[in-house]
Structure formats: structure tokens, C-alpha cells
C-alpha positions in Angstrom: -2.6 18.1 2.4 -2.7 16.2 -0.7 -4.5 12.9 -0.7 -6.2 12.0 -3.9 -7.4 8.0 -4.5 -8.3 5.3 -2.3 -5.7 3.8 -0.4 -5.3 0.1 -1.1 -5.0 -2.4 2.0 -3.5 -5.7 1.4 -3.8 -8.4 4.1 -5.1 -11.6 5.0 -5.6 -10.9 9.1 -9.1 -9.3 9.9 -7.8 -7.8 12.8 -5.4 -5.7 10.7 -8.6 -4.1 8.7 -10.1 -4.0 12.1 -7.7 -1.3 13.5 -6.2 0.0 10.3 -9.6 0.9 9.0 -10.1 3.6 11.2 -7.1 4.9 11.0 -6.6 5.3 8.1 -10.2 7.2 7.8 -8.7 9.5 9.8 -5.4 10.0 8.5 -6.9 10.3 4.9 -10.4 11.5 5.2 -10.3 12.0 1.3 -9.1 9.0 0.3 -11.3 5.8 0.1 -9.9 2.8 2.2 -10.3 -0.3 0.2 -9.2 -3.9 1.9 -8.4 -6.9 0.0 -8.1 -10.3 1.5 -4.9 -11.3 -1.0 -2.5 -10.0 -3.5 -5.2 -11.7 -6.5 -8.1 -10.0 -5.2 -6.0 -6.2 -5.4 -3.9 -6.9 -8.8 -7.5 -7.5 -10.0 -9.0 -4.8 -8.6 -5.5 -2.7 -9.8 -6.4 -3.7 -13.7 -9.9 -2.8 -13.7 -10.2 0.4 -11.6 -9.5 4.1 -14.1 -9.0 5.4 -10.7 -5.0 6.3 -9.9 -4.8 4.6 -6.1 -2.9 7.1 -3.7 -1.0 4.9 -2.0 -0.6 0.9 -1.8 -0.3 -1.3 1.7 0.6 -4.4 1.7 1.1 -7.4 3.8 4.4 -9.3 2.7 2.5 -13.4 4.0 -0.2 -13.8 2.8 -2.1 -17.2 1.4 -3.1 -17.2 -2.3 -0.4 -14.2 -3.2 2.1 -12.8 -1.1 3.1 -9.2 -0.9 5.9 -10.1 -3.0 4.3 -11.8 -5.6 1.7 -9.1 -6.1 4.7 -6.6 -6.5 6.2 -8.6 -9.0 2.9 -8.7 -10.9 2.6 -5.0 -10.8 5.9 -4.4 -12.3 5.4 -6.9 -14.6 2.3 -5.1 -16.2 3.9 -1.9 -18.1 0.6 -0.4 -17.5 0.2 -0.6 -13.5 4.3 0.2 -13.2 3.2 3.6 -15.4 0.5 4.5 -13.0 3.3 5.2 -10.3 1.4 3.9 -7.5 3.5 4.1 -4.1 3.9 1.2 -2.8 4.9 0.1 0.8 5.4 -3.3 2.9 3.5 -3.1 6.4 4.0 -6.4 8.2 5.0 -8.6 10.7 7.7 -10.1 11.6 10.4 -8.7 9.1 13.6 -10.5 7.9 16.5 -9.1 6.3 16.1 -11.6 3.5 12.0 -10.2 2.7 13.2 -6.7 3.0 16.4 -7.4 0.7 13.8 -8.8 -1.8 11.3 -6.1 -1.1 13.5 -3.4 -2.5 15.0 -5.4 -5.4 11.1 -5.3 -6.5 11.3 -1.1 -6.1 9.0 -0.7 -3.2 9.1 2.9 -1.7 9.4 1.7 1.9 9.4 -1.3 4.3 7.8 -1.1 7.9 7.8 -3.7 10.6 4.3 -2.9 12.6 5.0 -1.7 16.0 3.3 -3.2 18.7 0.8 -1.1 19.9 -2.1 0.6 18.0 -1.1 4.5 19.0 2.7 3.3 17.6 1.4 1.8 14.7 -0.8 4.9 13.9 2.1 7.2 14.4 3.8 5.2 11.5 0.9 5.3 9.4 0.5 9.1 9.9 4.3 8.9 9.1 3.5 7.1 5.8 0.4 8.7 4.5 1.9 12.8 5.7 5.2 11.4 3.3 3.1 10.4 0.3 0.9 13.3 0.9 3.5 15.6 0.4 6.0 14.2 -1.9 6.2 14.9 -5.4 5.4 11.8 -7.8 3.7 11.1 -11.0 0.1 11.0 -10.2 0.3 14.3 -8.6 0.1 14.9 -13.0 -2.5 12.8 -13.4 -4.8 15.0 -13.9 -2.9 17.0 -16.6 -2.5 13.9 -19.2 
């Protein structure tokens, strides 16, 4: 299974990095897990790091900035749009007008979190066995 880059965890609840840590360790034992308290804290983190994130999470509310507007920043910058990063909402609770918007900013997916901890593993297995397999840019990374 391909799993190459830390995986990059966007939200503002502590419980969320609480439970999600873990499984996401186990999920993707080769991949980093990397929290961020805000949308600021991960664009910054997105312009500085060389390394190629395997896969972002992201919380759509959040204080300081949202899901949305940290989307909007990484299209914005022609360099983090190159570097292909998936990039999916993982929140609670969803509404038609956030997802609407979600995929006008070319997300590659939108999930409402279940509401126990073995359903919302099953979705992140679901999530991290698609990306892990799926044919994108920064499978080539290396060959640049």
C-alpha cells in the first residue's frame, strides 16, 4: 500500500486529535500524522514544508480560518495547487450549502463523521485505502 507524506489534520476540537490520532497511526503507519489547531497554522506549515503531504483532513468550522478559507488559500497559491495534495472535508454537521461550496473549491471528497469511533474509523480506512491506491501526481514526485 502506498502511503508516502505525513497526513495533515485540520481541526480546532481536541477530542478529534484525541481519537483520530491513533487511528490514523494505524491506518498509515508510514505516514506522519501532523495536527493543526486552524487553517493559518496548516497553510503555513503547507508553504514551508519541501515535503509533498499524502493526504489533507480538514475540519470545514473552525475559528481563525475555516476549512473553506484554507482551501481557497491553497488554490490561490499556484505552487501548493501544483503539489496535488488530496484534499478532503471531515466534519460535523454538514449542509448542502458547505458541501455545494466545498466542491466548487475542487475538494476530492466530503464526509459527515459518523457517530461512533469504529464508524468513523471504517471511513477513514475508506479514505486513506482510496488515496493509497489511486493514481495522482505525487505518486511522480519522486521522478521530477
Amino acid at each position: 500500500m502506498y502511503q508516502k507524506g505525513p497526513i495533515v489534520f485540520i481541526s480546532d476540537d481536541e477530542d478529534d486529535q484525541l481519537i483520530f490520532k491513533p487511528i490514523l497511526e494505524e491506518l498509515a503507519p508510514m505516514s506522519d500524522i501532523l495536527f493543526f489547531n486552524d487553517g493559518h497554522e496548516a497553510i503555513e506549515y503547507l508553504k514551508a514544508t519541501p515535503e509533498r503531504p499524502f493526504l489533507i483532513i480538514s475540519e470545514v468550522s473552525m475559528q481563525v480560518v475555516n476549512g473553506l478559507e484554507l482551501r481557497r488559500q491553497i488554490e490561490a497559491d499556484s505552487q501548493l495547487r501544483r503539489r496535488a495534495i488530496p484534499f478532503i472535508f471531515f466534519t460535523h454537521p454538514v449542509y448542502r450549502h458547505l458541501v455545494e461550496e466545498a466542491y466548487e473549491l475542487t475538494i476530492q471528497g466530503f464526509f459527515e463523521k459518523k457517530q461512533s469511533v469504529e464508524e468513523m474509523r471504517t471511513q477513514l480506512d475508506a479514505i486513506v485505502r482510496y488515496w493509497s491506491d489511486c493514481l495522482h501526481p505525487n505518486r511522480f514526485a519522486d521522478h521530477e
